[in-house]
N, C-alpha and C positions, 0 to 999 in steps of 0.2 A: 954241121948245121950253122948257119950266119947267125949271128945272133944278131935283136933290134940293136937300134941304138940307143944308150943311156938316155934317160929323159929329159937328162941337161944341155944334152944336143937337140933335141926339140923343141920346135917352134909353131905357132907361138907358147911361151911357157907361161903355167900359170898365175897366175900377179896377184890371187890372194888363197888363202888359205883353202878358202872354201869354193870355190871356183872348179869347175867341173872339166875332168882331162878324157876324151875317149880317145880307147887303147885298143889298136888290133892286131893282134899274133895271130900266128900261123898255127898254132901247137900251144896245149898248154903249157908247157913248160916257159917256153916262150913269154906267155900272159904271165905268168908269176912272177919272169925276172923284169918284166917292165914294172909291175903294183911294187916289188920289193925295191927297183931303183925310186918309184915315187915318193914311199915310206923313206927310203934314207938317204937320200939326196937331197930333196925338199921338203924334208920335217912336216908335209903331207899326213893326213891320219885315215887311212881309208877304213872304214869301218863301214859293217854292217851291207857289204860284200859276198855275195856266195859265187864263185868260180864252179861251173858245170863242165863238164865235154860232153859234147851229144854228138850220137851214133853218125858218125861221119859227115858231117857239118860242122867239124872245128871243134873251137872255145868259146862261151859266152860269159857273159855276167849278168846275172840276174840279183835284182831287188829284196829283201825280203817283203813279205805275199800275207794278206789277211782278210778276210772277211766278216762285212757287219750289212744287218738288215734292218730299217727304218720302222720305226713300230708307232701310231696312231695316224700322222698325215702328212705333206710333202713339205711342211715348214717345223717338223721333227728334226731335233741337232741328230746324227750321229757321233759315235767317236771312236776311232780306227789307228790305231798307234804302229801304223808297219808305213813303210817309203813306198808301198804300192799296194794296190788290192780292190775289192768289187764293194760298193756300196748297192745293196735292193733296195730298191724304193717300196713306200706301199703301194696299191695296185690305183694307178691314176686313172682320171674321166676328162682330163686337163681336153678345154673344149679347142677347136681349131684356130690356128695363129695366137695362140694365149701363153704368157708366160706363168709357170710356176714355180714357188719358193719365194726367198734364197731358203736353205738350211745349212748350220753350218756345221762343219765338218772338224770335230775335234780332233789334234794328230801334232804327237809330241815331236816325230818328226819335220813339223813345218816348221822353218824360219820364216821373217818377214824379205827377206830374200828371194825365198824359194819360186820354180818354177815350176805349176804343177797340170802337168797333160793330163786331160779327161776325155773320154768318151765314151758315148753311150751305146750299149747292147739292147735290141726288144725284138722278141720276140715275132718268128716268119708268119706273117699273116693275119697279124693285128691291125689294128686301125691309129692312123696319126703318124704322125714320124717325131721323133724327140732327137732333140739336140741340146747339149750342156752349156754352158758357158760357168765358169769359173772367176770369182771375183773374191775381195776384201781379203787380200793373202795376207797374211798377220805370223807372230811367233806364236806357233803354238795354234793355231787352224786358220781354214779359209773356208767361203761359201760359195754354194752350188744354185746353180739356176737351171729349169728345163724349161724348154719351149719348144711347144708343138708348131711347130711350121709348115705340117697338112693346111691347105686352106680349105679345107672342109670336114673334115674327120676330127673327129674329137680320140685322144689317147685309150685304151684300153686295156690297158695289163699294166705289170711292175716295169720299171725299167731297171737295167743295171750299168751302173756307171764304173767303167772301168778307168784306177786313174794312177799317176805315177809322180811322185816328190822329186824333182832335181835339183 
């Protein structure tokens, strides 16, 4: 079997500590000897890491995963302490083209650094369409904004915001 190549042969290399490398092997064994050349080659800390193999589709790497649900109204903080996971909103009437929020999102994994993808989930056959937008990233949380960009339909259900810390 070929093995990759050490990560010191790779380009571009990382230029700070914290700075994010994606890695793709064939196998996992593979995946393990690249995350171990990253740990001891460039004094790299990968933590908080779970290495999967699924049913013949390779190797991945997955986040850890948590879930929290918003409880009185859509300018409710929550606070969610995992690098990924689903935030429920309570159930909005947010009216057409109207924004709602921000609420901010407590989460020990954020740096002010950090890069954090969201998206939002609602339910098939509701009314409105929501979209997020993500703003004021800080150490230690950032804030959420929904906006119904139906131009006629006002929101009706919870949404769920699926979102991810890089």
């Amino acid at each position: 079997m070929a093995r990759i190549a050490k990560i010191s042969a790779l380009t571009p290399k990382p230029k700070t500590k914290t700075q994010a490398i994606h890695v793709y092997a064939k196998n996992h064994n593979e995946l393990i000897d690249v995350v171990n050349d990253i740990t001891s080659e460039e004094g790299v800390l990968v933590a908080d890491l779970i290495v999967e193999k699924t049913s013949g589709a390779g190797t991945s790497i997955a986040l850890p995963k948590s879930t929290v649900t918003q409880g009185t109204n859509i300018t409710t903080g929550v606070t969610i302490n995992a690098q990924s996971g689903v935030i429920t909103t309570v159930s909005l009437t947010t009216a057409a083209s109207t924004v709602a929020g921000p609420f901010v999102v407590t989460n020990s994994a954020c740096l002010a650094t950090s890069v954090i993808q969201a998206t939002v989930q609602y339910a098939n056959g509701k009314t409105g369409f929501p979209v997020c937008l993500v703003e004021a990233v800080a150490a230690g949380s950032f804030n959420i904004r929904l906006i119904n960009v139906h131009t006629s339909a006002a929101l009706n259900d919870v949404v769920k915001i699926h979102f991810a810390i890089l």
